[in-house]
C-alpha positions in Angstrom: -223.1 51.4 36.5 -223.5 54.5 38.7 -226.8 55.7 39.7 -228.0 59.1 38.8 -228.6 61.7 41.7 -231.8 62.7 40.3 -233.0 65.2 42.4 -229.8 65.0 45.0 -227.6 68.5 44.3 -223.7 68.4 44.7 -223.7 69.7 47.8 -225.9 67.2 49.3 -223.3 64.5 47.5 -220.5 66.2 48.7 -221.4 66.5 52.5 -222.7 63.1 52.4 -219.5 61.6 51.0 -217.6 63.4 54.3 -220.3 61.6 56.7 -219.0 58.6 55.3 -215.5 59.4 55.1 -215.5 60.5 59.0 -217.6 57.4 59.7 -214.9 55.1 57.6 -212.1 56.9 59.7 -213.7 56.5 63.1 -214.2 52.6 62.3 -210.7 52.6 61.3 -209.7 53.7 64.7 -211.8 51.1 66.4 -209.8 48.4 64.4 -206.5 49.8 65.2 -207.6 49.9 68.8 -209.1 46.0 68.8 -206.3 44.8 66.8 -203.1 46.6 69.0 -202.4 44.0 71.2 -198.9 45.0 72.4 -201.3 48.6 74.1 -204.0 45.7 75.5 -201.2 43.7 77.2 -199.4 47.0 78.4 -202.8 48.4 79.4 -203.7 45.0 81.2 -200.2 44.6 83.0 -200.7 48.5 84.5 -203.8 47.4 85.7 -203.7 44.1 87.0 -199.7 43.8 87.8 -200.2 40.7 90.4 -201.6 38.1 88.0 -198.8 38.9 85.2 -195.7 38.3 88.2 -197.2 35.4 88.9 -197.6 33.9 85.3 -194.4 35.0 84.7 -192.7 33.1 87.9 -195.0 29.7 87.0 -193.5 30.2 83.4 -189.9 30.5 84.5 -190.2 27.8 86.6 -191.8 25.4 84.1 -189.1 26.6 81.9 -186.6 26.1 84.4 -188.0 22.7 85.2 -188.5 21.4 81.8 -184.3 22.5 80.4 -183.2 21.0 83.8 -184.6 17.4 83.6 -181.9 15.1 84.2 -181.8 12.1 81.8 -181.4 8.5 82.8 -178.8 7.1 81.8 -178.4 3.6 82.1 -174.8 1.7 82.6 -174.5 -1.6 82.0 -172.5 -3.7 84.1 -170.7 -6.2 81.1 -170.0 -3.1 78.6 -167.6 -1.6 80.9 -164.6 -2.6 79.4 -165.5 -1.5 76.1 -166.2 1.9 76.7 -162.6 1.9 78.7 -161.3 0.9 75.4 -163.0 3.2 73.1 -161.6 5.8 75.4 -158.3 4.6 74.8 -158.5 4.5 71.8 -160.2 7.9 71.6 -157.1 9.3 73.7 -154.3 7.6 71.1 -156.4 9.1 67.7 -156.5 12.7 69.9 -152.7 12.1 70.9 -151.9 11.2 66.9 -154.1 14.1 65.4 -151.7 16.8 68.2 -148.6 15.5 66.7 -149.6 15.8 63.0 -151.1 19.5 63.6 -148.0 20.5 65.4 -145.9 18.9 62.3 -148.2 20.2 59.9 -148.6 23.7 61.4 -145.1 24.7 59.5 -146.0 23.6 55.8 -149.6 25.4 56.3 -148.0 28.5 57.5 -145.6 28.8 54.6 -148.2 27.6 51.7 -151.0 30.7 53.6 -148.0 33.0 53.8 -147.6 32.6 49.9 -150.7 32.9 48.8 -151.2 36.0 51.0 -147.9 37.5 50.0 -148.6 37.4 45.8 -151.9 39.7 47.0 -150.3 41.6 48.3 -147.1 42.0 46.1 -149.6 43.3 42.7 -149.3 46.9 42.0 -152.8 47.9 43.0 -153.3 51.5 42.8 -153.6 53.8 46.0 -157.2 55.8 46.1 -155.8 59.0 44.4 -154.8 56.5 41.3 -158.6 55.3 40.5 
């Protein structure tokens, strides 16, 4: 329950109620202030530019360093001939899959050309019609 003011008058409330408001509001600000890091790090790069170039070349370059790696790859000596096959073979299935799209091509153009055609062929009414 809430106390009683007693001996307190409403003005006395009422005054002390804006300390605390003011005080709440000025706190408030701090926070904002602590907790805007996007204004520290802008703040921070205005007043100490050289450290930020420099982190910011060691990053790219452990960035660039780390993408560009080269992997080892590791050929072995008896498995050539299999992997000149699987080419082949690769290169006949590629071949095969050309000649079926290019025979194909005309049957998938007619069978999309009549399902497009019966949209379009409905009596749809223009936007005066609603």
């Amino acid at each position: 329950m809430a106390k009683k003011s007693g001996n307190r008058s409403d003005a006395e409330l009422k005054e002390q109620i804006g300390r605390s408001r003011e005080d709440l509001a000025l706190r408030l600000n701090r926070v904002r202030e602590e907790v805007d890091l996007p204004r520290k790090i802008r703040r921070s790069i205005r007043r100490e530019p050289v450290p930020w170039i420099i982190g910011a070349i060691a990053v790219g370059l452990l960035v660039t360093a780390v993408v560009t790696r080269k992997k080892k790859v590791i050929v072995d000596a008896k498995g050539g001939t299999k992997s000149r096959h699987a080419l082949l073979e690769a290169g006949f299935v590629l071949g095969a899959l050309r000649i079926a799209a290019s025979l194909l091509k005309p049957v998938v153009m007619n069978f999309v050309e009549k399902k497009l055609g019966s949209y379009s062929s409905r009596d749809r009414p223009g936007p005066k019609g609603f």
